[in-house]
LOZA-253033 format. One record per residue (C-alpha): x, y, z; residue in one letter. Coordinates in steps of 0.2 Angstrom, whole numbers, padded with zeros to 4 digits, always signed. Example, Ala and Ser with C-alpha at 12.3 -4.5 7.8 and 13.67 -1.06 7.14 Angstrom:
// residues 2
+0062-0022+0039A;+0068-0005+0036S;
// end
This chain:
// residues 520
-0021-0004-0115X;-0033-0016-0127X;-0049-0023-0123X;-0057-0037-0131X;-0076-0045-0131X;-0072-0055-0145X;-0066-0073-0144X;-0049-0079-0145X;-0046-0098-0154X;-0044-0110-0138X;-0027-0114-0147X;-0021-0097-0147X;-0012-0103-0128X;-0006-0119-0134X;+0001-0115-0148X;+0012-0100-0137X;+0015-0114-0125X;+0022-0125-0138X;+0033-0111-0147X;+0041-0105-0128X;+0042-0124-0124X;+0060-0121-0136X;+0066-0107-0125X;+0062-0113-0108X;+0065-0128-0097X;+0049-0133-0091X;+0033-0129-0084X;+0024-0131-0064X;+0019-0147-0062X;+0001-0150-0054X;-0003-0156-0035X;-0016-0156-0025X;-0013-0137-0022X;-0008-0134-0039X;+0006-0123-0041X;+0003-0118-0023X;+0019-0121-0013X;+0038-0116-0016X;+0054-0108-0009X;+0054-0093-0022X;+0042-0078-0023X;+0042-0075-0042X;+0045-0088-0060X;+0057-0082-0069X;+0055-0087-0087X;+0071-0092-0095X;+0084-0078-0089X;+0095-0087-0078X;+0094-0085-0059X;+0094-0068-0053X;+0106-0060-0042X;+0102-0062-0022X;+0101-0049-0012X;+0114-0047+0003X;+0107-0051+0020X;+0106-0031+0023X;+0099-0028+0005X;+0088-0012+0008X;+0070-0011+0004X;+0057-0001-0004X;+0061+0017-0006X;+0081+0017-0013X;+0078-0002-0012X;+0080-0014-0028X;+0066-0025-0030X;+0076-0042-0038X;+0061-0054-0035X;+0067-0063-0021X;+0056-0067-0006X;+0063-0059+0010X;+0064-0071+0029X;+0049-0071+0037X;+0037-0063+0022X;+0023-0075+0016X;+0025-0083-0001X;+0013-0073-0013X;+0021-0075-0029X;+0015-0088-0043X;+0027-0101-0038X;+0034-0117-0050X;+0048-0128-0047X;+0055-0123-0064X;+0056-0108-0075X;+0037-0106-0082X;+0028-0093-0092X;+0011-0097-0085X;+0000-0091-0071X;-0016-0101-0068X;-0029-0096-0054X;-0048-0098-0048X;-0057-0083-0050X;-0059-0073-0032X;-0071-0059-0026X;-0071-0060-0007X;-0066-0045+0000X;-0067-0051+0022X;-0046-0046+0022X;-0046-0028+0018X;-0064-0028+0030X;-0056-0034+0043X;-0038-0025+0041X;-0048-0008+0042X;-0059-0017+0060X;-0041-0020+0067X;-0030-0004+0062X;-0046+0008+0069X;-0044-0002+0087X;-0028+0004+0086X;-0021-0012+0081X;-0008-0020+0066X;-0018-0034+0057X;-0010-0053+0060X;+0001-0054+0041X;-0007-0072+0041X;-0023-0062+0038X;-0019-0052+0024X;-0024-0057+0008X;-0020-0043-0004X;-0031-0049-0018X;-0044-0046-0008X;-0038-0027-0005X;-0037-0025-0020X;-0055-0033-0026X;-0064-0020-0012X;-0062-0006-0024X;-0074-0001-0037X;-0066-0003-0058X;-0069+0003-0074X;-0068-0012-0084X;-0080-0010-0099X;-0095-0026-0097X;-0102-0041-0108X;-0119-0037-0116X;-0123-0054-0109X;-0118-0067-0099X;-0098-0071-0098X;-0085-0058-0095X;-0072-0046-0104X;-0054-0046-0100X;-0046-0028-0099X;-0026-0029-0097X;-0016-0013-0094X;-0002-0010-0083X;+0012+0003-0077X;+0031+0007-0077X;+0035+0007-0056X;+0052+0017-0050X;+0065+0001-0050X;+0071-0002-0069X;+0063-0015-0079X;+0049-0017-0068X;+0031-0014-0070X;+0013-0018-0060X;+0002-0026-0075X;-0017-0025-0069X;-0029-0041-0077X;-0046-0035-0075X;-0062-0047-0076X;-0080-0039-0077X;-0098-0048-0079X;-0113-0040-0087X;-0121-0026-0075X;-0132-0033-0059X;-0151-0033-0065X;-0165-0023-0058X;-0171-0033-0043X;-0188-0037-0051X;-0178-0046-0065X;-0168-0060-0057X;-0171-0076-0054X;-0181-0077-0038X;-0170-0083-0021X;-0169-0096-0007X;-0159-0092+0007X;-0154-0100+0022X;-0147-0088+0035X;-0135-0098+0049X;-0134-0086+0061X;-0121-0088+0075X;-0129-0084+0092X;-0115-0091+0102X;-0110-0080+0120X;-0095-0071+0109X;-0108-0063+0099X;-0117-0053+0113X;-0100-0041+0111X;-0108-0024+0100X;-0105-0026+0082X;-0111-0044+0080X;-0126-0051+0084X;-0135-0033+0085X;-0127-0028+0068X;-0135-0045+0061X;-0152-0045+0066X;-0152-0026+0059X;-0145-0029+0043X;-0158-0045+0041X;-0171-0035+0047X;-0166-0023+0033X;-0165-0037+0019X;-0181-0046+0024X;-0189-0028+0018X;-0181-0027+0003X;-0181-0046-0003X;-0196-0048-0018X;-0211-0057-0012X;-0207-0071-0022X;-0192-0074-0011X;-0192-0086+0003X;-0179-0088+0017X;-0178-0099+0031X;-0169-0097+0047X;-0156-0110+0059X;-0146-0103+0071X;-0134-0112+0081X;-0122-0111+0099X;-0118-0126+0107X;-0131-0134+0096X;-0139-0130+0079X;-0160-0128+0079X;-0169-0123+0062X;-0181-0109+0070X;-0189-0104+0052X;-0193-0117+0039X;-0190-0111+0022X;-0204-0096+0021X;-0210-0084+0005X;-0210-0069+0009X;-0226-0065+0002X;-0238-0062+0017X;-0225-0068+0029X;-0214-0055+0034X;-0220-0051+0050X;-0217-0070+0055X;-0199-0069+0047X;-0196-0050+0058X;-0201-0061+0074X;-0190-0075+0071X;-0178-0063+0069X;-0179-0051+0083X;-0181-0067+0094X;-0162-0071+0091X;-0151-0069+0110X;-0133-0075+0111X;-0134-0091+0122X;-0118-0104+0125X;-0101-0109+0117X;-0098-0111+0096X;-0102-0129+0086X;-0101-0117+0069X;-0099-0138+0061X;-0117-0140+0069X;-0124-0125+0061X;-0115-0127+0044X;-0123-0143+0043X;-0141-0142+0048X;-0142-0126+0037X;-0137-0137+0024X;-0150-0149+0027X;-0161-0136+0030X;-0159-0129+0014X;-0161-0145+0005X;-0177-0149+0012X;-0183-0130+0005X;-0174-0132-0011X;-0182-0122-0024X;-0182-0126-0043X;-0178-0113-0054X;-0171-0101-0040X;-0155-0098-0032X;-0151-0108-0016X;-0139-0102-0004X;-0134-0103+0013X;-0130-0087+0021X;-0118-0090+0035X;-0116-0074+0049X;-0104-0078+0064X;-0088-0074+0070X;-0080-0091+0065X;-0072-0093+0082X;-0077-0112+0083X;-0075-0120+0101X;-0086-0133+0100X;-0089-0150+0088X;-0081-0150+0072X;-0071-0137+0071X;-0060-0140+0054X;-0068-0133+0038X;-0061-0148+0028X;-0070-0161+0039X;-0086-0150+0041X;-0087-0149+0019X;-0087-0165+0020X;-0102-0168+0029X;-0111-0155+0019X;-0103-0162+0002X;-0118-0170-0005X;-0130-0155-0006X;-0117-0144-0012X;-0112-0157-0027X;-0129-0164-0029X;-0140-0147-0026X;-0128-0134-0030X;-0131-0123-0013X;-0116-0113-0013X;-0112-0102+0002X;-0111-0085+0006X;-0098-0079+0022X;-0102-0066+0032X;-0089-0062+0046X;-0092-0050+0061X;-0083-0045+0079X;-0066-0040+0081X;-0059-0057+0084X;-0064-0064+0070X;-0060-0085+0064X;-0053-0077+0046X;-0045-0092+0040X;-0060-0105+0044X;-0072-0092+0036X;-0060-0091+0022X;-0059-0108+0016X;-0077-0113+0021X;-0081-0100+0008X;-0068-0104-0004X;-0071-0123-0003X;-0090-0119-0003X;-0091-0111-0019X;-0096-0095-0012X;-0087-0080-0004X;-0086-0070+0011X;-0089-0052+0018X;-0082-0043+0034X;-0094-0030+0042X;-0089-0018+0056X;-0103-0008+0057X;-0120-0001+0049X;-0112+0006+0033X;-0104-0010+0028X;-0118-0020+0035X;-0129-0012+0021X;-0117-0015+0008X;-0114-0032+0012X;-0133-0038+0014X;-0142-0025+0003X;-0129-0025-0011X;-0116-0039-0012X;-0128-0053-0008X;-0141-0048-0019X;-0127-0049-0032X;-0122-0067-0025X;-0141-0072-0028X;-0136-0076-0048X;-0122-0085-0054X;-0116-0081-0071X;-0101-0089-0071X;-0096-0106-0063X;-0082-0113-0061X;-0071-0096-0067X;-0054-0099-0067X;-0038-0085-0077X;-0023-0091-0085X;-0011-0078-0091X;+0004-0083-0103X;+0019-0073-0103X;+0028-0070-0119X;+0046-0076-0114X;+0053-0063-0128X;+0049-0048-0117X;+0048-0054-0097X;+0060-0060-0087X;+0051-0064-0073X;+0033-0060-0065X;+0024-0060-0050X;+0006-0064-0045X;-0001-0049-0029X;-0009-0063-0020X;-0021-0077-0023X;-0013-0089-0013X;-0027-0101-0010X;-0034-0099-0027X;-0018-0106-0037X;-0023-0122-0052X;-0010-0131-0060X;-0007-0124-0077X;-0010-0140-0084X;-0027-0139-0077X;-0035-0125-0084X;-0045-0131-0097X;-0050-0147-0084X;-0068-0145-0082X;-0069-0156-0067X;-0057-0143-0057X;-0067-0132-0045X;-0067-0113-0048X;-0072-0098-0043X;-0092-0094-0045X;-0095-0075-0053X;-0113-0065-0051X;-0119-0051-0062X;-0109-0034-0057X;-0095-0041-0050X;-0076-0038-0056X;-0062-0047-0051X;-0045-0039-0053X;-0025-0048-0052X;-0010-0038-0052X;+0006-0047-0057X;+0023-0039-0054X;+0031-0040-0072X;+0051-0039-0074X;+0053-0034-0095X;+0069-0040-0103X;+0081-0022-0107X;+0076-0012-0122X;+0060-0027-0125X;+0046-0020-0135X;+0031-0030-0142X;+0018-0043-0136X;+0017-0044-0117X;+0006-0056-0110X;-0012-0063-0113X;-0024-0068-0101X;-0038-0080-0103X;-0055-0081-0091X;-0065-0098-0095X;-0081-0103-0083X;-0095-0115-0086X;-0112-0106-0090X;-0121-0112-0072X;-0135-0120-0082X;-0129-0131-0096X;-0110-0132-0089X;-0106-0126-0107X;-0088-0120-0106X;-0084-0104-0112X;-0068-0093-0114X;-0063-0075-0118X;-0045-0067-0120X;-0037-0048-0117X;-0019-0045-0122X;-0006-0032-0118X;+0010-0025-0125X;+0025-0016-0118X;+0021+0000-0126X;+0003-0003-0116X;+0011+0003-0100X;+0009+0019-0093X;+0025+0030-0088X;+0021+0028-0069X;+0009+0019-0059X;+0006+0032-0050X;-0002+0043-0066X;-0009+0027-0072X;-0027+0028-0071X;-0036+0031-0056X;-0044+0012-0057X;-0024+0005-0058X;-0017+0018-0050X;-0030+0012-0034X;-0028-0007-0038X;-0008-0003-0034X;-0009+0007-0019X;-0021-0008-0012X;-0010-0020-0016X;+0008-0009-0010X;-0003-0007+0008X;-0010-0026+0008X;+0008-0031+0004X;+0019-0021+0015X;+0006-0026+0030X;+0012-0045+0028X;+0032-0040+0025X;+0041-0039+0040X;+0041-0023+0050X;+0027-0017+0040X;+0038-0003+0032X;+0037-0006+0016X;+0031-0019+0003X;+0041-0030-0007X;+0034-0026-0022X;+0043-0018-0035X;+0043+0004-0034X;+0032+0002-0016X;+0033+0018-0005X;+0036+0019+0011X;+0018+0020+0021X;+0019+0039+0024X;+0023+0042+0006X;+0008+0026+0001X;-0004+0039+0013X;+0001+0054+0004X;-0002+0045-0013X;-0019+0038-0008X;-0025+0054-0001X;-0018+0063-0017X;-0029+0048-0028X;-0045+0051-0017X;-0044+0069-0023X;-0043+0065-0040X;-0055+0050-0042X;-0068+0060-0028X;-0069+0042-0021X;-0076+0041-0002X;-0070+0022-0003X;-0050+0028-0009X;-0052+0042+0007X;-0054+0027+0018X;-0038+0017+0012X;-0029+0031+0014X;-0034+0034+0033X;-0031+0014+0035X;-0014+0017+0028X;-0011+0031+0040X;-0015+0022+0055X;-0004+0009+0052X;+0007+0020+0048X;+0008+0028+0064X;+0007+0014+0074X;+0023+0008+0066X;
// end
């Protein structure tokens, strides 16, 4: 495994793509998804087209993974309509999948596949990457040999410099949208949310300010942006006043938080909406492309970004999902106390600074040792490759202590030893727009023996990833990732990793992955 801090020339990639350009036929070509959309699950990069499996061809354990999408399973793979040896995505940190997955497996229930986003499992678990001294990011790569031949889970980790003491950020303007609609009367919504602000409002610095809309069948602004300084008994009464009324116009409440948020806009702080709901929208707009758009101004002209947090057990994933993803923010999913602490006394405190925006990876293969590879996820987040060094394409926006992690199934040409891949991250610092970019490299003699003595941070990010991916395959048996276990065997494996790392968080997967185990 390498790590590097230092900066790699900006040509380094160009001039790999220029030599591979001899070998292979051509790269993806951009849309206005990217590289989004295809019929195959995996690129394959210059080796002819692999074998297809028989109809019957058996899977996971005893199975041979060959790279193929199986009927019915979700594309996931970093898709081109020709032989490529790049992958190109916006940066990611949400983590509402894996939250939700955990709601829906303890009510006895298998999460909808359409749900599951697996980078999102894996992005829910504390990493090891070694962090920037200042702003910007390093780039550890690493990876790990699975059991079928020539295959191997290679792990590209992203890390920011470590969250500052709360007295030393930048002060914070928040507008909470709080959903109030009838659905949020159920236990686990509404109550969760008025304790978990309750909580915040305590802990926010005086210099703070936060203003309050709520909204049902209509939106109403029932705090003006407020400091907290001498005000938080005022801010505690607007918020215990909350009561679920009538039906859900979420487009109403998006909107006048916006505005709300505009007219308190701060100078020199960090202006956010905070949007708690369920995302069940039964009223007025009710398409997140068509509600951005009337909020489009004062995310482009004021930078607001938004910050997604998603409650109750039927829960609107997908509208939160690309709300936040559109909104250059990210969501959360809370189920209960524990995670309603997390969510509003450590994540969005951590969302209050942006180090990074616009984030986007690109990782180059080197067509001399990989046959083909895979990208675990990150379906909505794919960029054209072509686009990478666009400023003008919307990323992904990164605060201080946050990692993001991609895994990438990796299939190594026979007997191939040398340089592997590289990866790239490149943001725009969020005050001068000034682009920036750092690199990490792998090579094949990188790889561990066995993901499953990898360690414990890849060793998790796989058994996330294996879980996520065999909970959108059909059946829910067993992922379609190279080496996955079966679930009883992914259980064992996550129960014997929980021992070894001491991690309550890894106890937890495992008892997900048990329950949907037995309810299989």
């Amino acid at each position: 495994m390498k790590r590097y801090g230092a900066r790699r020339p900006a040509g380094a990639l160009v001039a790999l793509a220029a030599a591979s350009g001899l070998l292979l036929s051509g790269c993806s070509g951009g849309s206005d998804s990217g590289s989004r959309a295809g019929d195959a699950s995996y690129d394959r990069l210059g080796g002819g087209p692999a074998p297809s499996p028989a109809p019957d061809a058996p899977r996971g354990p005893g199975g041979q993974y060959d790279g193929e999408r199986r009927e019915g399973e979700q594309d996931s793979g970093d898709v081109s309509p020709a032989p490529d040896h790049l992958s190109t995505f916006a940066l990611d940190v949400d983590t509402a999948s894996y939250g939700y997955a955990r709601r829906t497996l303890a009510e006895g229930r298998l999460p909808d596949p359409s749900t599951v986003r697996p980078e999102e499992f894996v992005n829910s678990f504390r990493q090891d990457y070694d962090r920037p001294g200042g702003d910007g990011f390093t780039v550890t790569v690493d990876g790990a040999r699975t059991g079928e031949k020539n295959w191997s889970l290679v792990r590209v980790g992203l890390a920011t410099r470590a969250a500052e003491p709360s007295g030393r950020r930048p002060p914070a303007a928040l507008t909470f949208v709080i959903d109030v609609s009838g659905s949020m009367a159920e236990p686990g919504r509404l109550d969760l949310a008025k304790e978990s602000l309750g909580t915040m409002t305590d802990r926010l610095r005086d210099d703070d300010s936060v203003a309050l809309v709520t909204f049902s069948d209509e939106a109403e602004a029932v705090l003006p942006m407020t400091g907290l300084g001498g005000n938080r008994g005022e801010i505690h009464d607007a918020i215990d006043s909350l009561e679920p009324t009538d039906s859900t116009n979420l487009g109403a409440g998006v909107e006048t938080g916006y505005e709300t948020a505009v007219e308190g806009l701060r100078e020199g702080a960090t202006n956010r909406v905070v949007l708690v709901s369920d995302a069940l929208a039964n009223t007025g707009e009710t398409e997140a492309d068509a509600i951005l758009e009337r909020i489009a101004g004062s995310r482009r002209e004021h930078g607001v970004t938004l910050f997604g947090v998603g409650v109750g057990s039927d829960y609107g994933d997908a509208l939160m999902e690309k709300l936040a993803d559109r909104g250059d923010g990210h969501t959360v999913y809370v189920s209960d106390e524990q995670d309603a602490r997390k969510a509003f006394c450590e994540q969005l405190p951590r969302a209050i600074e942006l180090t990074a925006r616009d984030a986007m990876a690109q990782v180059a293969f080197d067509p001399g040792t990989v046959a083909a590879f895979r990208l675990v996820g990150y379906d909505n987040r794919r960029v054209a490759d072509e686009d990478f060094r666009d400023d003008g394409v919307d990323g992904g926006e990164v605060g201080p202590g946050h990692t993001v992690t991609a895994l990438y199934a990796v299939r190594t040409r026979p007997g191939a030893e040398g340089h592997l891949a590289t990866a790239t991250v490149r943001w725009l610092d969020p005050g001068s727009r000034t682009p920036h970019e750092e690199t990490g490299d792998v090579e094949t003699g990188g790889l561990a023996g066995s993901v499953w003595r990898a360690s414990g941070g890849l060793a998790v990010s796989a058994t996330a990833a294996y879980f996520a991916d065999a909970l959108r395959s059909p059946g829910h048996r067993h992922s379609a990732l190279p080496g996955a276990p079966g679930l009883g065997e992914l259980a064992e494996r996550a129960g014997s990793l929980a021992d070894r790392t001491e991690d309550d968080d890894v106890r937890e997967l495992a008892e997900a992955i048990r329950r949907a185990d037995r309810l299989e």
